[in-house]
Every structure is written in C-alpha cells, then in structure tokens.
N, C-alpha and C positions, 0 to 999 in steps of 0.2 A: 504494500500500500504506500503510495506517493502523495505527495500533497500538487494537484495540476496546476501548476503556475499559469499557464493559458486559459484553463477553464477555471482558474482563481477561488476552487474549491477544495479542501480537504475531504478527502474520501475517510469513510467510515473502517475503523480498523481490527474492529473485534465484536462486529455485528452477527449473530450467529454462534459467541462462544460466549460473550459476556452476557449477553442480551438477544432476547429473539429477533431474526433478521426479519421476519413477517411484521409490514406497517401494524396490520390488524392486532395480530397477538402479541406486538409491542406496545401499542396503546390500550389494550386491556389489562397486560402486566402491568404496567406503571401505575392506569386507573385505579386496578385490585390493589396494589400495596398503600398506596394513597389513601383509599378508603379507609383500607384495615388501621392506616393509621390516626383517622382520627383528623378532624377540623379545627383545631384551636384557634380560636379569634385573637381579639387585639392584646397588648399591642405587638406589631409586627416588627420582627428580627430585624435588626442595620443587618447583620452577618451569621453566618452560617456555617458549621464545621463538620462534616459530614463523608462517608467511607466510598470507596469507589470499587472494589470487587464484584465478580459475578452478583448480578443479580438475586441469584437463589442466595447465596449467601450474603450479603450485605443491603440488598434490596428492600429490607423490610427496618431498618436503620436509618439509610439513607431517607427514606420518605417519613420517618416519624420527623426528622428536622424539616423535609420540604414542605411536610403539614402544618408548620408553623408560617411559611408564606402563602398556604396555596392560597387561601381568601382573601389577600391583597395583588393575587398576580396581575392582572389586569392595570396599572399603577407602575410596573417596570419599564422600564426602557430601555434600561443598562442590566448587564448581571454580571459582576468581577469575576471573574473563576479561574483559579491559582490551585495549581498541585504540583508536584516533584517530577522532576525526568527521570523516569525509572531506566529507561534505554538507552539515551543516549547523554555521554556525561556534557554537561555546559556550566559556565559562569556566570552567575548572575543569574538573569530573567529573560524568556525568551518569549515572542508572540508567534506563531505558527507562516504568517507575512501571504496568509490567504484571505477573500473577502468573503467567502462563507465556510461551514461547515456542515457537514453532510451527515443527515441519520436515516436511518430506513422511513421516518417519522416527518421526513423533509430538508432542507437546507434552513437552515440558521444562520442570519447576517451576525457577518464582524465588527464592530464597532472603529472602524476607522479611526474615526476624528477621536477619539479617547483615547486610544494607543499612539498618537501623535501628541499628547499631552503628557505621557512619558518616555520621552528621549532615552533614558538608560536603558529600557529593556531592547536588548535586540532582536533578530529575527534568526529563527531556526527553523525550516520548514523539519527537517531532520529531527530536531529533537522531539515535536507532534506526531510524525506520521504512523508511527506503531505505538502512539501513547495511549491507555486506557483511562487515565486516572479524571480526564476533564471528559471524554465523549460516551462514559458511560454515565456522568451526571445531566448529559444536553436532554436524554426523552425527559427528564423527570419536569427539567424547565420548558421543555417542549409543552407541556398541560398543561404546565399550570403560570405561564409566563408566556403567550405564544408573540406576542407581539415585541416581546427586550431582544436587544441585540446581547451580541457578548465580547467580552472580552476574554481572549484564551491565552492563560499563562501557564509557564511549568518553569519552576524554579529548581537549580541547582547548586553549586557552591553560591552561595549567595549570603552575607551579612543579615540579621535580622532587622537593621536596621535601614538596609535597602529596600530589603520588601515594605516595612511598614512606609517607608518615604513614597513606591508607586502605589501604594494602598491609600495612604493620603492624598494623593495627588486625585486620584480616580472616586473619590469619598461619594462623593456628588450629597443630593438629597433625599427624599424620598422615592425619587423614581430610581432609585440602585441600589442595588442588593451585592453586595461580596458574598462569596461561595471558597471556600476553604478544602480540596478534597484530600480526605489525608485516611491511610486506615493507621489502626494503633499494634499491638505486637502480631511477631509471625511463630507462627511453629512452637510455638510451648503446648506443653499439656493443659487441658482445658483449665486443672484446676489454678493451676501457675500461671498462665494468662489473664485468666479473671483477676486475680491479684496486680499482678503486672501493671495491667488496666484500670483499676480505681488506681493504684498508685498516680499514674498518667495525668486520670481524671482531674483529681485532685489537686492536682500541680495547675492545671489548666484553669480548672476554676480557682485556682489563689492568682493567675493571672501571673505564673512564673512562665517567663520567656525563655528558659534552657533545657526546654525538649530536647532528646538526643533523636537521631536514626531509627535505633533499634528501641525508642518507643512509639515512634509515627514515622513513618514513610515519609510522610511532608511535615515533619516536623521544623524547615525553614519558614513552610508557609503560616502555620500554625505560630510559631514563636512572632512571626513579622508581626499579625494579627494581632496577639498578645501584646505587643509592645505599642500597639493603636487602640487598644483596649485601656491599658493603664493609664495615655496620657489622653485621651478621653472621656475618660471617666467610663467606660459601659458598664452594663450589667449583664452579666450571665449567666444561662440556666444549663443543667443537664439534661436534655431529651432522653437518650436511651444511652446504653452501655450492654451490650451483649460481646459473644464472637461466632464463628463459624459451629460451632459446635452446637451454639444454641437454635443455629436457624437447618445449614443441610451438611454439615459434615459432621465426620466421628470427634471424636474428643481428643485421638493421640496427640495429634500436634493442630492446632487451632488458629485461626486470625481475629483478632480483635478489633471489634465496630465501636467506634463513636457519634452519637449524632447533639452538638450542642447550637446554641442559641444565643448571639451576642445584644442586646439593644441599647439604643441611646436612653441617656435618662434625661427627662424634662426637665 
C-alpha cells in the first residue's frame, strides 16, 4: 500500500484485517460498538485518548471514548489525530502530504490549511502508508463526525514538548477535537497487564508526562497531551481500562486498552 501522490489519496492499509473491508459490515460494526457503548451527553471532551488495535479486540474501548463525542459530532470541523510510527522510524512529526484519506467507508478530506499552521511537522508519505494506528480510528469519526476534516499525524523520536507546541498550535475551538491513538502494555499475562495498566492509568490521570514505550505505544503523543493538559488546566476522566483478554483473546500474553477523556474547564 502507497500513498498516490497523483491521485492525492492515501489508500486504506489494513482494511480486511483490522476492520471489515465491507462499506456495509463496517458501518454496522462501528454503529454496534457505539451503541453498546452508550451516549453520554454534555459536556463534550476538548480531547481524547483512545486504542487503535483490531477491532475485535480494542473496538469496544475505543468507542466507549468516541461515545463521549458522538452527540456533538455534527459541530466538528477539524479532528487532530496523532499516534506513533510503528513502521517506519522518523523525527519528530510527520503528516502523510496526501489530500484525502481513504476507508472502505469513503474518502476523508485532509485539513490543508491547519497542517500549514505547523511548519515543524514534516511530510512522510512512508511513514503512513502501512500505519494502522490513525486509519483504524477514521470509521469510528466517519459516524459520528462525517463532515470534520483531519489532521493525520504519527509521531516519533519526538520531545514532548514538541508535540504539545503542534497541539497548541492546532487547539482551535469548539469545532476540534484532538484524538490521541495510543494502546497501553503488550504481551504480559493478563493478570500483570491489568496491573501494569492502572499503574499507567494513574500516572495519566495525575497528569504525569513520562510515559515510557513499553507502557503506551504512543506514549510521545500521550505525554505531548499531558503537558497541554497541565498548562491548561483540563480535567480528566477514565472511560474504560480493559485489554485483549477481556474482549477476544486468551489471557497468556495480553494488550492493554485505554479509553480516556480530557475537557476544558469553564
């Protein structure tokens, strides 16, 4: 999978293994776990921290957090979306340097004119094109956000104070939502992972920015967050905390979901 420079689309790259490649039985998955999770009203998230694995297993996670915007989707415009490059290693922050992106669900405009508002990230078609971490989050904003553009980022060696500077930059107002995709441990035993994970948690909601790796995947993107959290003032809630074990896998070795909730306070 390449990202078409001519045809100025990122093609979809793990449609069929992360997520159903069928338009139909991808908008009833996402519709189904959305449900399951529940509609919570006001007031609606600034931000978002939420897991990007298979479907079966982090799908039901991921949407307990999207539940917390689906009833102001309509209101979006913008939606920040930052996760790590699992694939290919980079500096800093990169944007994919295509004008849409592609799901079995549709094409998704890129936000132009807001990635021209942050000069330091640069362009990596390469670092997108086999990434999972932001195109298994687009159906969920596909439902419930169909009209916001995006912004697609994937961070790697990158300062936590870099991120929070294009986080800031990108803040906007009510009509943008930051999206955070990050999972938390890999391969522990179920019962050592769950531990592992409030530890994690914990750290997150005290609003400590020195996530390592090997407690989040995107734990650069997470810590940036963090540090736009603290000199902001937000508030933050825990949505869920499971891991694989508790949704479709065995218990031997396990990955841990997170789904949290950042908001402004008045």
């Amino acid at each position: 999978m390449v990202c078409d420079v001519q045809a100025s689309v990122r093609a979809p790259a793990v449609a069929g293994s992360f997520y159903p490649a069928s338009p139909e039985v991808l908008a009833r998955t996402v519709d189904g776990l959305l449900a399951a999770a529940g509609a919570p009203g006001n007031p609606c998230p600034k931000a978002l921290i939420v897991p990007h694995a298979g479907l079966i297993y982090s799908g039901p996670i991921a949407a307990a957090g999207f539940a917390r915007v689906a009833a102001h989707g309509p209101r979006f415009e913008r939606i920040v979306l930052l996760g790590p490059a699992h694939r290919v290693a980079i500096d800093g922050i990169a944007a994919p340097g295509c004008a849409r992106l592609a799901t079995p669900l549709g094409d998704v405009e890129v936000d132009l004119s807001a990635l021209a508002r942050v000069p330091q990230v640069a362009t990596s078609a390469a670092a997108h094109a086999r990434e999972h971490c932001l195109e298994v989050e687009l159906p969920f904003l596909q439902r419930i956000a169909p009209r916001a553009k995006i912004v697609p980022l994937v961070a790697g060696r990158a300062r936590p104070d870099l991120v929070a500077g294009v986080l800031d930059a990108l803040w906007g107002g009510p009509e943008t939502l930051i999206v955070i995709s990050s999972d938390l441990s890999h391969y522990l035993p179920y019962a050592t992972g769950l531990a592992f994970d409030e530890a994690t948690a914990a750290q997150i909601l005290a609003g400590d920015a020195t996530l390592r790796s090997e407690q989040a995947c995107g734990a650069v993107g997470i810590n940036g967050l963090l540090h736009v959290m603290r000199r902001r003032g937000l508030g933050i809630d825990r949505i869920d905390l499971r891991s694989s074990g508790d949704t479709a896998g065995g218990r031997d070795e396990v990955v841990g979901y997170g789904a949290f909730a950042l908001y402004e306070v008045p």
